[in-house]
C-alpha positions, 0 to 999 in steps of 0.5 A: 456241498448241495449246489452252486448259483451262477448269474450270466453277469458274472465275469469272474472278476468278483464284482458279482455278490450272491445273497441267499434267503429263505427257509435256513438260510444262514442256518442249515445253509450257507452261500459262497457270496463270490462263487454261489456255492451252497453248503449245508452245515448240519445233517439233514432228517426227511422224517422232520422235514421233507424240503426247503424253499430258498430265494437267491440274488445276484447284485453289484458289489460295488452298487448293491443293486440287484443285476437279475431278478430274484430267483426261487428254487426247492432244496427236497432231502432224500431218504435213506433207509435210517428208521426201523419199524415200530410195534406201537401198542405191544406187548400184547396180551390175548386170549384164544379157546383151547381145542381151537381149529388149526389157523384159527385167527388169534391177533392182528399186530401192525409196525410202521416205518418212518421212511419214505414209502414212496422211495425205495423199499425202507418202508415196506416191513415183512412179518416173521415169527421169532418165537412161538412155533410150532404153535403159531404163525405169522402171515408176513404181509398183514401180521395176522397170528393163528394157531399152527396146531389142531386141538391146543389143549389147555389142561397140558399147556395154558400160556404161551409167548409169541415174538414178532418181527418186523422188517424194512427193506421187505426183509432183504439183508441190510434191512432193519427191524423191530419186534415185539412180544404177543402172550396167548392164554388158552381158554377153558371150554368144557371138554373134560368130564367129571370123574370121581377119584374112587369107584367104591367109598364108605361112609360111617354114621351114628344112628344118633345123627339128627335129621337134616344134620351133613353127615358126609361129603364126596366131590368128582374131580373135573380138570376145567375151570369155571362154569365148565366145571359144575357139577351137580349130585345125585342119587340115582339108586339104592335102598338110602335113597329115601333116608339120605338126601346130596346137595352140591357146595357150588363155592367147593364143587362138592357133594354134601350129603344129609340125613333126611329120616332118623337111623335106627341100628336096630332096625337097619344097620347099613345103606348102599347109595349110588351116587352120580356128579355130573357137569351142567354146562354142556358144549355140544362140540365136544359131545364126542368126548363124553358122557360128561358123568361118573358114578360112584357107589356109598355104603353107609354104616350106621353106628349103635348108640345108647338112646333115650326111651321112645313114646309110642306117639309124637304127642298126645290129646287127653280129656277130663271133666271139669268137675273130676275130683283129684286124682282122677286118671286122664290117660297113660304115656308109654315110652320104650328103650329102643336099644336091645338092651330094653332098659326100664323107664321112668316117667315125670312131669317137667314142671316148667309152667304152672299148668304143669302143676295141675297134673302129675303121673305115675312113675312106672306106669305113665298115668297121668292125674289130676292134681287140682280142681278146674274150672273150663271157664278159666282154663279150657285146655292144659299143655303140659310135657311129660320125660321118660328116662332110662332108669340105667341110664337117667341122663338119656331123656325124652319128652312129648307134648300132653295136651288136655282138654277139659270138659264143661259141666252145666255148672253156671247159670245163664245171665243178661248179656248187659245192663240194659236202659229200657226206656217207656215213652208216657204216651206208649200203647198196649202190647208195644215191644219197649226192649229185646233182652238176650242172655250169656252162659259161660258154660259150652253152648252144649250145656246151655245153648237154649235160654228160657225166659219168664216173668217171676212167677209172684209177678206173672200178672204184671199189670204194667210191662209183660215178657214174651219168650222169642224162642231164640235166646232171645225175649222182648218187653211189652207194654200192658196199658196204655199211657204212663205218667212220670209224675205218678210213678217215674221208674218200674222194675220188672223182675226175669227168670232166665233159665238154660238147657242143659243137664240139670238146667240151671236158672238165675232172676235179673230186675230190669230198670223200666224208666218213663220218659216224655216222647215225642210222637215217632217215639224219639225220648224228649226228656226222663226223670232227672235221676234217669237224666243225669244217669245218661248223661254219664256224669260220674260222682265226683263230676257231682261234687264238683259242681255242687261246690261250684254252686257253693261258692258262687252263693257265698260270693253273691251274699259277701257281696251284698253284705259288703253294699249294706255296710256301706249304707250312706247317712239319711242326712248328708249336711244341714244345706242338702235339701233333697227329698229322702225317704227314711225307712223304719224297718226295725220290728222289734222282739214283740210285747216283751221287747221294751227297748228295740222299739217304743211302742207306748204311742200305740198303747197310750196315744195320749203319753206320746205327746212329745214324741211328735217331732223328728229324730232323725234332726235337731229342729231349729223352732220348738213348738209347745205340744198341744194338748188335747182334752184326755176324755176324746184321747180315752175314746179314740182308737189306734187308727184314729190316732195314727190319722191324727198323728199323720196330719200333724205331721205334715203340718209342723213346721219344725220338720224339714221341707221334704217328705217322710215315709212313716210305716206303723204296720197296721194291717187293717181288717182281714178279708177272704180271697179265692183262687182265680185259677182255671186249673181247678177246673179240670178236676171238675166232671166234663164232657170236653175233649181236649185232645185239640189241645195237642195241634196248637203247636209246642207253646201247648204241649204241656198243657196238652199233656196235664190234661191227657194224663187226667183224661187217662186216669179218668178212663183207667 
C-alpha cells in the first residue's frame, strides 16, 4: 500500500470511479478504482529510479465524465542501506623504495556506495586495514595507505599484501562492506656495499699464458639488484700491476683478469695483486652505510713450462750488395732456450715463398747465405723467416721476420727516358732549342744521379743540329744553320752519349730521329713528310693494309665496270631507214709492217693497186660505180699526202655512200717541228739580283711559291 485518492464528490455510494495514469500505472501501480487505494505490485530500487509521476481523476461511473479536474502527484522511493561499497579498480599492484620514512605515502584506494548520500548514513564508508599491519596503514576517511615502519628493508622482506576494507554506515554495526586487496613491492636503492666472499684468493698461470688471453676471474658479491648493483674492478696495488690488467663483465658483475706482458718462471715465479670492487652508482642518502668498497688480495703463481728458444731480437734488417757471389754471409740469428735446462737450437729457413729460397743458413751457427744471384732492379728487399728449435725437443719452435735489403752496384747504363719526335721547322734559325732530352738509370740515384750528355765524338762537328749539356740531367737540341729544305733531305739522325756518375761510371749511345717539317710562322707544324705524317698519326700496319685493299677493290670495280660499257657498244648502223649522222671511228693500228692481216695498208704503199677500195665497208651501196682510172705515170709520181687528199675528195663526192658524214683517220703526222718550254720556273735558276721575300705577304694562295723560291735564295746564300 502507498496512498489512497479521495474526491469530495465521493458519496460512498460507488457512483465515484477513480483512473490512474502515468509513469507505471497498470505496472509498478495499481488503483482501487472504488476506494482510490494505490498499490505497488514489485519491489521498488531508488538506485534504478528515484521517483515517479502519476496523473489521477475521478469521474462518473455511469456518465464517465470527469467530476474534478486531473490531478498530478510524485510518488519519490526512499532509501535504505541495501548496497555495499565498491573497490572499482582493485586489485592494486604498487610499488614503494625500500628504506622509505615511516608515513611514507604508498597508494590512494576510493570505494563508492550506491545509496543515497543525502540520506542517512548508507553512503558514508570508513577505511580499515584488515591485513598488513604492522607495515602499514590506512587513513579511514581518504584511503590513503603509508608505511607503518622506519627503514623497510628490501633484502629481508620485498613483496607484501594489504587488504582494505571499506564500510557504510560510517563503520556502525549493521553496515555494510566491501574490501580489496593492494600488493606493494619494495624497490631496490643501493644501500648495501659490495663485499668479496674471501679476503685472500690464489691464482695459477702457466708462463705459457699469451698475452691478452683471461687468465682468471673474481667477482664481490653485492645484496642489491640492478644499477645499484655495479661495480667496477681495479687494481690498486702490487708488484703485477703492470703484468696483469682486470676488466668488469657487466652481464656476470665479475672481474676478468688479463695477461697484459708475457711470464717468465725463470725470471719470476709469483705476483701479489690488490684488487679492489666498487659500486659506481652511489646514493648519498646512504652515504652512512658505506664505504660502498671491499678489497681483496690475488696471488698469482706462475707455472714452468717447456718453452721454445727466444731470438735475441723481435725482427732483424740485414744488408747485401747485389753483385755478392753465392755464399756470401748477410748476417747471424741467435735464439736461446729460455728454461734452465738451456737445450741446444737449430736453426732453418721456413721455406714458404720463393725469396725464401734465395737464402739459406747455418744450422748451428744462425748465418745466414746467399743462395742465388740478385739483381736490386728486379727485387730490391727479401722478407724471409728464419725457426729456431730445440734439438731435445723439435716440436718447440720459433721464428723472426728477416728483412734483407739489397745494395745497388753501378751495373746499368743510363738511357733516354722515351722515344722522342723532334720535329725542325724548314724555316728555323741557328742556335734555336728544337728538343729537351732527359735520361733514366735504373740503378739508385747514389750510383747515377748525375747524367753527362754529348754529342759522338765522330760527329762533334755536326754541321746541322748540336747538343748543349743543361747540367741538370737534362740536355737540349740546337739548330746549327739557318733553313731546311724537306725536298732535300727530310729526316736527320743525331747519334747521344749519355753517360752516369757513378763508380765506374757507365755510358750508352741513343740516335734521335730529327724529322723536317713545314711551319707556320709562330712555329705551329704545318705539314711533315709523309712517312713522319702517317707515323703521328698513329695508324698501325694492318690499318695500312686495309685500306690499301680498299683501294684494290675499288680499282677493279671502276675497270669491270668500263669493261662492261665497251661490251655493249651499239652497232655503227642500226637499219637501212635511220639516217642519223655517225662518226665511225677506226682506231685499230695494227702490229706494224709485219702485220699483213690486222690492217690493209697496200693503199699507202701503192696508191694505184687501191682503186677498188674506195667505196664503204661498213654497207652495201645500192648503185655501183666503174672506178676511174687514172693515167699510171701521175699515180707513180704522186706522194702519200697527195693521195690521201685525192682520196678524201672522192670520198665525199660519191654518190654510192650514205648522206652522212664519215670520220676517216690515216694517222699522218706531218712533218716535225721544235717546241720550247714556256714556263717561268726555269727562270729562277737564272742569276738575279731580285728579291723575293715580298712573295711571302701576298697571302696563303703564295705560299708555295714563297717557299720554292726561299729555299733557292737559301742554297744560294749557303
Amino acid at each position: 500500500y502507498i496512498l489512497q485518492l479521495h474526491s469530495n464528490s465521493d458519496k460512498g455510494d460507488g457512483s465515484v470511479k477513480y483512473i490512474l495514469t502515468g509513469e507505471g500505472a497498470g505496472t509498478i501501480f495499481i488503483i482501487d478504482d472504488t476506494t482510490g487505494d494505490i498499490h505497488s505490485t514489485k519491489s521498488l530500487d531508488r538506485e534504478q529510479k528515484t521517483h515517479y509521476v502519476l496523473h489521477a481523476q475521478a469521474i462518473d461511473r455511469r456518465t464517465n465524465k470527469p467530476l474534478e479536474p486531473e490531478s498530478e502527484f510524485i510518488i519519490k522511493v526512499q532509501d535504505i542501506n541495501d548496497n555495499a561499497p565498491k573497490f572499482t579498480d582493485g586489485p592494486y599492484i604498487v610499488t614503494v623504495p625500500e628504506m622509505s620514512e615511516m608515513g611514507t605515502s604508498v597508494l590512494q584506494v576510493t570505494a563508492t556506495d550506491a545509496d543515497d548520500p543525502t540520506y542517512g548514513n548508507s553512503a558514508r564508508v570508513v577505511y580499515s586495514i584488515l591485513q598488513g599491519q604492522p607495515y602499514f596503514s590506512v587513513d579511514p576517511k581518504t584511503g590513503v595507505i603509508r608505511t607503518a615502519l622506519h627503514n623497510m628493508d628490501r633484502e629481508a622482506r620485498e613483496h607484501y599484501s594489504v587488504v582494505i576494507q571499506a564500510k557504510d554506515m560510517a563503520g556502525q554495526v549493521g553496515g555494510l562492506s566491501g574490501s580489496t586487496t593492494v600488493n606493494i613491492t619494495l624497490t631496490d636503492v643501493n644501500d648495501n656495499p659490495p663485499r668479496f666472499p674471501q679476503k685472500h684468493y690464489q691464482l695459477y698461470v702457466p708462463e705459457s699464458a699469451q698475452v691478452g688471453s683471461a687468465v682468471g676471474k673474481i667477482k664481490a658479491n653485492d645484496a642489491d639488484t640492478g644499477s645499484n648493483a655495479d661495480m667496477k674492478y681495479t687494481i690498486i696495488n702490487g708488484d703485477g700491476s703492470g703484468v696483469f690488467s682486470i676488466s668488469t663483465d657487466k652481464e656476470t658483475r665479475e672481474g676478468i683478469l688479463s695477461l697484459k706482458k708475457p711470464l717468465n718462471y725463470e725470471k719470476k715465479k709469483s705476483y701479489t695483486l690488490n684488487i679492489e670492487g666498487a659500486n659506481t652508482h652511489l646514493d648519498f642518502r646512504f652515504s652512512h652505510l658505506g664505504p660502498f668498497k671491499d678489497v681483496t688480495m690475488l696471488k698469482i703463481i706462475v707455472g714452468d713450462v717447456d718453452e721454445p728458444p727466444l731470438f735475441t731480437m723481435p725482427s732483424y734488417v740485414m744488408e747485401v750488395y747485389e753483385n755478392a757471389k753465392i755464399g756470401t754471409a748477410v748476417g747471424t740469428v741467435t735464439a736461446q732456450d729460455p728454461d734452465t735446462a738451456n737445450s741446444l737450437v737449430r736453426y732453418f729457413v721456413d721455406h714458404n715463398t720463393e725469396e725464401d729460397r734465395y737464402f739459406t743458413v747455418d744450422a748451428s751457427t744462425g748465418t745466414i747465405k746467399t743462395a742465388k744471384v740478385f739483381d736490386r732492379e728486379e727485387t730490391p728487399w727479401y722478407n724471409i723467416t728464419v725457426a729456431a728449435s730445440e734439438i731435445d725437443n723439435p716440436g718447440l719452435v720459433s721464428h723472426v721476420p728477416v728483412g734483407i735489403r739489397i745494395l745497388d752496384v753501378n751495373d746499368n747504363p743510363p738511357e733516354l727516358d722515351r722515344e722522342y719526335e723532334i720535329v725542325v721547322c724548314e724555316n728555323a734559325k741557328p742556335g734555336q732549342v728544337i728538343q729537351t732530352i732527359s735520361a733514366t738509370d735504373k740503378d739508385n740515384s747514389a750510383n747515377g744521379a748525375r747524367f753527362h750528355f754529348s754529342l759522338d765524338e765522330g760527329l762533334s762537328m755536326n754541321p746541322n743540329f748540336t747538343l748543349r749539356n743543361n747540367e741538370d740531367n737534362t740536355a737540349s737540341i740546337l739548330t746549327r744553320r739557318r733553313r731546311y729544305s724537306r725536298t732535300t733531305q727530310d729526316v736527320y739522325y743525331l747519334p747521344v752519349l749519355i753517360s752516369d756518375g757513378g763508380t765506374p761510371p757507365l755510358s750508352s749511345s741513343s740516335t734521335l730521329t730529327i724529322r723536317v717539317c713545314a711551319c707556320e710562322r709562330d712555329g705551329r707544324v704545318r705539314t711533315c713528310h709523309a712517312e713522319a705524317f702517317l707515323s703521328s698519326a698513329g695508324l698501325s700496319t694492318g690499318a695500312l693494309i686495309a685500306i690499301l685493299l680498299c683501294v684494290v677493290i675499288l680499282l677493279a670495280i671502276v675497270v669491270l665496270f668500263i669493261t662492261l660499257r665497251r661490251s655493249k657498244k651499239e652497232p655503227l648502223i642500226i637499219s637501212e631507214e635511220d639516217v642519223r649522222e655517225n662518226v665511225v671511228t677506226y682506231d685499230d693500228e695494227g702490229g706494224g709492217e709485219e702485220d699483213t692481216e690486222a690492217f690493209d695498208i697496200t693503199a699507202l704503199r701503192n696508191p694505184s693497186a687501191a682503186e677498188e677500195l674506195k667505196y664503204r665497208r661498213d654497207i652495201r651501196p645500192e648503185v655501183k660505180h666503174v672506178p676511174r682510172h687514172h693515167p699510171s705515170s701521175r699515180l707513180d709520181s704522186i706522194d702519200v699526202q697527195e693521195f690521201i687528199k685525192q682520196r678524201l675528195a672522192e670520198a665525199d663526192m660519191d654518190p654510192s655512200v650514205p648522206p652522212y658524214d664519215s670520220l676517216q683517220t690515216y694517222a699522218y703526222e706531218g712533218h716535225r717541228s721544235e717546241a720550247g718550254s714556256i714556263s717561268s720556273l726555269d727562270s729562277a735558276t737564272t742569276h738575279s739580283d731580285q728579291d723575293y721575300n715580298y712573295l711571302g705577304d701576298w697571302g696563303p694562295e703564295f705560299k708555295k711559291l714563297a717557299e720554292l723560291y726561299g729555299e733557292i735564295e737559301s742554297e744560294r746564300t749557303t
